[in-house]
C-alpha positions as CSV (number, residue, x, y, z in Angstrom):
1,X,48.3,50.5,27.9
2,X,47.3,47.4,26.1
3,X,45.0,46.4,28.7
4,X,43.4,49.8,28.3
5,X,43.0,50.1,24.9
6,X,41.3,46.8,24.8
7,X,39.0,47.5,27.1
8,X,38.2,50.5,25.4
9,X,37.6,48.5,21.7
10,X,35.8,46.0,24.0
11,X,33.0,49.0,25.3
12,X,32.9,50.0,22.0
13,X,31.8,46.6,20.7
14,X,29.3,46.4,23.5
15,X,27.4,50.0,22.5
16,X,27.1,49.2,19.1
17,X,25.6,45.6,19.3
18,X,22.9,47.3,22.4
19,X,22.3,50.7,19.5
20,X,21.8,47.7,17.4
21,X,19.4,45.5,19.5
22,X,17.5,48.6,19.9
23,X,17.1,50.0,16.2
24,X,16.1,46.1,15.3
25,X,14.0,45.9,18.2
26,X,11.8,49.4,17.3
27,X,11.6,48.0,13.6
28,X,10.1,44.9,14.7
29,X,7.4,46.6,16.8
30,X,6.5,49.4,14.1
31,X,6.4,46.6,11.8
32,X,3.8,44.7,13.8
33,X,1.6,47.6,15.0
34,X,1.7,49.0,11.2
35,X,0.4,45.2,10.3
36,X,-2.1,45.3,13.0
37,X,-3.4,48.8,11.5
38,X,-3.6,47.1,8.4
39,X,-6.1,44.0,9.6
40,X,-7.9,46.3,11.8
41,X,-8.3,48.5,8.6
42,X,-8.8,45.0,6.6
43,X,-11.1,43.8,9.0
44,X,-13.5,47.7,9.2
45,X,-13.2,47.5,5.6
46,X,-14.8,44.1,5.0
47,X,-17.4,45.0,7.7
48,X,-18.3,48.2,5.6
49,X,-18.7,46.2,2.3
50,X,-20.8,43.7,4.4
51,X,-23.0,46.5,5.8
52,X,-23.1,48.4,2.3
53,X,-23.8,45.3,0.3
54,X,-26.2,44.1,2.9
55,X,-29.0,45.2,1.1
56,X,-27.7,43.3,-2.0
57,X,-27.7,39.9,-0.3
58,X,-30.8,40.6,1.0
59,X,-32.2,41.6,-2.7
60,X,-34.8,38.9,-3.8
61,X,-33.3,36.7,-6.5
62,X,-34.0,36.3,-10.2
63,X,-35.8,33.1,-11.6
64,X,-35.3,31.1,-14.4
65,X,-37.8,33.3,-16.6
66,X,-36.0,36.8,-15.7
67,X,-39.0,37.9,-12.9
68,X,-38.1,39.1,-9.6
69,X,-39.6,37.7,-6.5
70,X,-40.5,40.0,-4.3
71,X,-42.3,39.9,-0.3
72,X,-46.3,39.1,-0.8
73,X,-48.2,41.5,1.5
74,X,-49.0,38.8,4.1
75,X,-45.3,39.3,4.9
76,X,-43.9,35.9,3.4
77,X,-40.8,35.8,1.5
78,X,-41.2,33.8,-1.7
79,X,-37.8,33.4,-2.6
80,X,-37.4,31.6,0.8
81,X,-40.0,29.3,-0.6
82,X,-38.5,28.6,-3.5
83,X,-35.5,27.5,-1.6
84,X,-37.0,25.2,0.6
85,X,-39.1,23.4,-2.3
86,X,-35.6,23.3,-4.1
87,X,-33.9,21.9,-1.1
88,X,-36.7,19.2,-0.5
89,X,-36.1,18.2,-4.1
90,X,-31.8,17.6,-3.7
91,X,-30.9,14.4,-4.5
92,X,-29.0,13.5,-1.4
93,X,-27.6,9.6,-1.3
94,X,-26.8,8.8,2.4
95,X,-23.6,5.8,3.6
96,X,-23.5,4.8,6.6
97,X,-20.7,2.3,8.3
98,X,-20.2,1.0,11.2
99,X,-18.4,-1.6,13.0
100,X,-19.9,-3.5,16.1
101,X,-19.2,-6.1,18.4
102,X,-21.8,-8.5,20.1
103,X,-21.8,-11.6,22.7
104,X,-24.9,-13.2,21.2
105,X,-24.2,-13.2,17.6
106,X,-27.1,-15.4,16.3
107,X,-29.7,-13.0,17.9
108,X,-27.8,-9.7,16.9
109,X,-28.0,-11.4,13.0
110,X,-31.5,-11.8,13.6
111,X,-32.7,-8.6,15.1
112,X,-31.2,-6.7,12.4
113,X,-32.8,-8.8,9.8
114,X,-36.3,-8.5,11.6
115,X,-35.4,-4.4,11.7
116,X,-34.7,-4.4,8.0
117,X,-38.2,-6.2,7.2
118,X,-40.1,-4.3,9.5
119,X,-39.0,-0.8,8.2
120,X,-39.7,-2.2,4.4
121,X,-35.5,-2.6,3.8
122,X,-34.3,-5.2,2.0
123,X,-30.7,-6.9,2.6
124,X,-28.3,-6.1,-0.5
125,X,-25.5,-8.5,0.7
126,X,-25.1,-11.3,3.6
127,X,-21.9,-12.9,4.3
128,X,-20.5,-14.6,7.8
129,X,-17.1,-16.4,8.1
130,X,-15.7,-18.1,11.0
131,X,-16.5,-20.6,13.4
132,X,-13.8,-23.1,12.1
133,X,-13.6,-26.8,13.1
134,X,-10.1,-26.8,13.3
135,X,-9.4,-23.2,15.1
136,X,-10.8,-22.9,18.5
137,X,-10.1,-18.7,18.5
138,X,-12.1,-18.0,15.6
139,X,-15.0,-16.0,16.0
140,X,-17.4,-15.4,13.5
141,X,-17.9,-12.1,11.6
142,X,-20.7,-11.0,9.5
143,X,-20.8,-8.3,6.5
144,X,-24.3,-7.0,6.1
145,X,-25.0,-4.3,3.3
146,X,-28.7,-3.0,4.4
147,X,-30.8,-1.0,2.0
148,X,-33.1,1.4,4.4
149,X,-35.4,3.7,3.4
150,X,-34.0,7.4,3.9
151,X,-36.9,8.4,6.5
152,X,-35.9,5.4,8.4
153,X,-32.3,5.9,8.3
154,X,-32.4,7.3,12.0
155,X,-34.4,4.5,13.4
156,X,-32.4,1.7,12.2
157,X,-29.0,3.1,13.4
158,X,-30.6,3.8,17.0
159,X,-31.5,-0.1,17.1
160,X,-28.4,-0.9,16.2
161,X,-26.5,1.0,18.8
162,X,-28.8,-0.4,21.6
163,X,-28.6,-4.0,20.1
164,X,-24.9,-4.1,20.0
165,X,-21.6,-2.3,21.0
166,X,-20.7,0.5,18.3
167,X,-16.5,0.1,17.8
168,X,-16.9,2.7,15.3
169,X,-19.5,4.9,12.8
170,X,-19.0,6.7,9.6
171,X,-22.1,8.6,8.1
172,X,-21.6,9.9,4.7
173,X,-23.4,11.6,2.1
174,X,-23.2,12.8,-2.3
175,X,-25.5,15.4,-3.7
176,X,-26.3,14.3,-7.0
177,X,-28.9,17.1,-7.9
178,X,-27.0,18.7,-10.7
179,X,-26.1,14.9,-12.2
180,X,-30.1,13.9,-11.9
181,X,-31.2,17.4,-13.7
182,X,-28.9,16.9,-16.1
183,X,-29.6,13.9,-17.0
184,X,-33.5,14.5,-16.7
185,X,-33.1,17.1,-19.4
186,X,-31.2,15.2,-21.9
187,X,-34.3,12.9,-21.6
188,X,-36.9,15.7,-22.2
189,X,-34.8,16.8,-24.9
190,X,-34.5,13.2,-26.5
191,X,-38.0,12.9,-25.9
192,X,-39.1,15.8,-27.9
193,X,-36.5,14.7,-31.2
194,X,-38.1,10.9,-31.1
195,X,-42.0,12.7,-30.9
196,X,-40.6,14.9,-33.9
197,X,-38.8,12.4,-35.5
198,X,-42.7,10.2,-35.7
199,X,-43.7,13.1,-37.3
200,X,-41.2,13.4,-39.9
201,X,-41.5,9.5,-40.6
202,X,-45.1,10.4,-41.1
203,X,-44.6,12.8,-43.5
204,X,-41.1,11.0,-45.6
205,X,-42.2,9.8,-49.0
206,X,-38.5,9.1,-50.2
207,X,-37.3,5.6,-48.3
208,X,-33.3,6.8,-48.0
209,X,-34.9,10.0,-45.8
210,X,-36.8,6.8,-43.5
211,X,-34.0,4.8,-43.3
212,X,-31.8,7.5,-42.0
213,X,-34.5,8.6,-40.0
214,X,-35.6,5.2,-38.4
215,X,-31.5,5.0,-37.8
216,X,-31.3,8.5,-36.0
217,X,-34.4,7.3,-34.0
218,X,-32.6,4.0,-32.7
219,X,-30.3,6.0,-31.5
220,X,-32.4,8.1,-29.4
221,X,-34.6,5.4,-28.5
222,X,-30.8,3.7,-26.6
223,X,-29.8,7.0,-25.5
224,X,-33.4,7.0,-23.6
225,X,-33.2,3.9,-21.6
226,X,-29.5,4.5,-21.0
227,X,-30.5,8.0,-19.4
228,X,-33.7,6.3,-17.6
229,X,-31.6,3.5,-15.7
230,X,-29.3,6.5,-14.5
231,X,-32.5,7.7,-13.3
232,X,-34.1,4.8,-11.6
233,X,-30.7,4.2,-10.3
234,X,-30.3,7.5,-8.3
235,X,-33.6,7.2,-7.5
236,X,-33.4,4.1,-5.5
237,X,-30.0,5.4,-3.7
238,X,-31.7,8.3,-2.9
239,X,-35.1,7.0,-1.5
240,X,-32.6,3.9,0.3
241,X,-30.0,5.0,1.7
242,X,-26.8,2.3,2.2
243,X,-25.8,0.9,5.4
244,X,-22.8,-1.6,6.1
245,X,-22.2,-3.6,9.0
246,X,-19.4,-5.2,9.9
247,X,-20.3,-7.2,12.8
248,X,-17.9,-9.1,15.1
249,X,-18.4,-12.0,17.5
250,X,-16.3,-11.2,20.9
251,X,-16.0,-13.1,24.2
252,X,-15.9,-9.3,26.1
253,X,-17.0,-6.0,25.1
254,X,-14.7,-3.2,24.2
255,X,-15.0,-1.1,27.7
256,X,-16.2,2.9,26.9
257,X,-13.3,5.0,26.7
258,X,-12.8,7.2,30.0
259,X,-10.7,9.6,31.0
260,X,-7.3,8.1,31.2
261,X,-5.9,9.1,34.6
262,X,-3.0,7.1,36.0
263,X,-5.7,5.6,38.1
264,X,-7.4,4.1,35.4
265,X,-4.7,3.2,33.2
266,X,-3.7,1.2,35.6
267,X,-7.0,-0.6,36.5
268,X,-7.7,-1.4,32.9
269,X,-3.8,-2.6,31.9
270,X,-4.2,-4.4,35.5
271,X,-7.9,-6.1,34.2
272,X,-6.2,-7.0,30.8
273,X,-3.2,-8.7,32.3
274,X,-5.6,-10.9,34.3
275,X,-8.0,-11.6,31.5
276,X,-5.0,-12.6,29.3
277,X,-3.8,-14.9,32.0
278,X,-6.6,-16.6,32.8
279,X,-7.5,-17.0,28.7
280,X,-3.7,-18.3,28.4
281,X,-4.2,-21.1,31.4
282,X,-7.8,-22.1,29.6
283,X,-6.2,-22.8,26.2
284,X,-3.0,-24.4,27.9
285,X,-5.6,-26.6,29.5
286,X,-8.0,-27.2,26.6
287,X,-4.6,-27.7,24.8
288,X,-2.9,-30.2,26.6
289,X,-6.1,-32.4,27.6
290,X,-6.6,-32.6,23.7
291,X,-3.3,-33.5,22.4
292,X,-3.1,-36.0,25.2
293,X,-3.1,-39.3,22.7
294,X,-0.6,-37.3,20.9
295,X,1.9,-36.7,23.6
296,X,1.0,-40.3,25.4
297,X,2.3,-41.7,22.2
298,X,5.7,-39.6,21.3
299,X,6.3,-40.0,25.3
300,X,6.4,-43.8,24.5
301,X,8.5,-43.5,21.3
302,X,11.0,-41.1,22.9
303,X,11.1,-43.3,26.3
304,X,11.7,-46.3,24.1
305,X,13.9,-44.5,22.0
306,X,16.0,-43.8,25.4
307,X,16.2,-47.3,26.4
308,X,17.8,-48.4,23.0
309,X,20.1,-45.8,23.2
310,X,21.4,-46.6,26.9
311,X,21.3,-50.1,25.8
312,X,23.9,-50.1,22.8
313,X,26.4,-47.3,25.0
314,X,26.1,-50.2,27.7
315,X,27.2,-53.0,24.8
316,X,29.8,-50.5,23.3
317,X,30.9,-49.9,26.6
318,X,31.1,-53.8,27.7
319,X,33.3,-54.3,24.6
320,X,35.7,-51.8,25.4
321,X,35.9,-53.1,28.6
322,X,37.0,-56.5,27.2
323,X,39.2,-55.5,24.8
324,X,40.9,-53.4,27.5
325,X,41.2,-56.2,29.7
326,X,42.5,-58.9,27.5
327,X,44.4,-56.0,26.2
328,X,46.2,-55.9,29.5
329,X,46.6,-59.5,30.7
330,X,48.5,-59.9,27.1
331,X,50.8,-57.5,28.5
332,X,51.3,-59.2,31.5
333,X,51.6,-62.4,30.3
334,X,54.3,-61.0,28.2
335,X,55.9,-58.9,30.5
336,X,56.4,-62.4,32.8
337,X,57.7,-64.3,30.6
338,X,60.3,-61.6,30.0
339,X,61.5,-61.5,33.3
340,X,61.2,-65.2,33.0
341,X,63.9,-64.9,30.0
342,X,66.0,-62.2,32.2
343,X,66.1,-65.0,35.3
344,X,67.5,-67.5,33.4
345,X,69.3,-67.1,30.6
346,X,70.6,-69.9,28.3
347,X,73.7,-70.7,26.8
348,X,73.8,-70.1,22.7
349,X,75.5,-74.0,22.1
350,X,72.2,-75.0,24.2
351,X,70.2,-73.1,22.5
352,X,71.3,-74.7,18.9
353,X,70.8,-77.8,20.6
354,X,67.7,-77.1,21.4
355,X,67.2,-76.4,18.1
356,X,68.5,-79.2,16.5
């Protein structure tokens, strides 16, 4: 009976988790197709708006003086127009870095500097390190900031990348146009207040309205060249853009990157293994033919230092040696003449005799 009514609690349990399973289940997948309605829906809607506000986008745009720009009958759109003559004016400053590696180093230096000249750059900052005395793996490395006119931008970097081995190449760029604006109407506006401030010096007959006049007008006349240098400086990283080299002096050049199949990962961990051995054997070689003296001279002092050494362990050992031995014939000579004493033995009235 227990076994039966078990079994029966046990069924039970097993409907009620599948009725379970399957109410979950459905809720799951009438939650998902109800979301799915709703990005369909989502996505017909935003089509719609696009379609419906498509005439909108493509309405000509107001310009700074309230008209409307409208098609010219030759069919030309004059608000694209204006956009392109606004987009030729952006102020766009253009980076560019890149790190490469070269065999010849002196003629890489001088093939970049010839490029610079000849595309009316000039060099902004030079610096090369390495090529100790004293360190036989230093290579040298140069830092080169070059200042390239923007239209030659693309010629210079193509020279680069078939004079030497790009590593790596980072082009960059900042839109200042709202900055250079700005600024260039502060300086109107300045302009105008210094051209009516010489008008109201003019026209001052009292000498506290000049002063304070002549002091505003010193004021505008720093605010001027601060707001031109901003200016000239823009200018210049606009019309040259900025590149930086970092080049590097190598004995082998990084190998392209290929698809790494077993295959060639192991030819090109095979190729490195060799090239390290064989660089390892030339710098043991270079090593130990150049410390020669060196080791010549502290194999003499620790072969001489040897010799000593044996030498005073043989005296200390000679000594011990003797001391042993007399050591022992003492105790010979004494053990004798003990049994001397035991073979004949003499009377005690000799003995005093003796004495006496």
């Amino acid at each position: 009976m227990k076994k039966r009514k078990f079994i029966r609690v046990l069924s039970m349990v097993v409907l009620l988790l599948l009725v379970f399973t399957s109410c979950a289940k459905a809720d799951r997948d009438s939650s998902y197709n109800n979301s799915s309605k709703y990005d369909d829906a989502g996505e017909r809607g935003v089509a719609q708006e696009q379609k419906s506000s498509g005439s909108s986008l493509g309405a000509p745009m107001g310009s700074l003086d309230g008209d409307l720009d409208y098609a010219d009958d030759s069919g030309t759109d004059t608000s694209s127009l204006n956009n392109s003559n606004q987009n030729t004016q952006d102020k766009i400053i253009k980076y560019v870095d890149m790190d490469v590696e070269t065999l010849d180093f002196d003629e890489l230096v001088s093939n970049i500097n010839q490029q610079i000249k000849s595309l009316n750059g000039y060099v902004e900052k030079s610096r090369i390190t390495g090529n100790s005395y004293y360190d036989s793996h230093s290579r040298r490395f140069a830092e080169i900031i070059a200042r390239i006119p923007k239209d030659h931008l693309d010629d210079f970097v193509n020279t680069v990348n078939e004079k030497a081995n790009v590593i790596s190449s980072n082009e960059y760029s900042e839109n200042v146009t709202l900055k250079y604006y700005d600024i260039e109407s502060h300086k109107k506006a300045l302009e105008i207040e210094q051209e009516r401030l010489f008008e109201l010096i003019e026209e001052a007959d009292n000498l506290e309205n000049i002063i304070t006049l002549e002091s505003r007008l010193s004021n505008i006349r720093y605010q001027l060249q601060n707001y031109g240098t901003q200016l000239r400086t823009y200018d210049n990283l606009v019309d040259y853009s900025t590149v930086t080299l970092n080049l590097y002096e190598v004995e082998r050049i990084t190998p392209v990157e290929e698809e790494k199949t077993v295959w060639v990962r192991i030819k090109t961990g095979f190729g490195n293994t060799i090239y390290n051995i064989t660089e390892g054997l030339k710098d043991f070689v270079v090593w130990f033919v150049v410390n020669l003296p060196y080791l010549i001279i502290w194999a003499a002092i620790i072969t001489l230092g040897i010799f000593i050494t044996k030498r005073i362990i043989r005296k200390g050992r000679n000594k011990q040696i003797q001391s042993s031995s007399s050591a022992h014939n003492n105790e010979a000579i004494n053990y004798q003449n003990h049994q001397n004493n035991i073979g004949n033995p003499q009377k005690p009235g000799n003995q005093e005799e003796q004495k006496k």
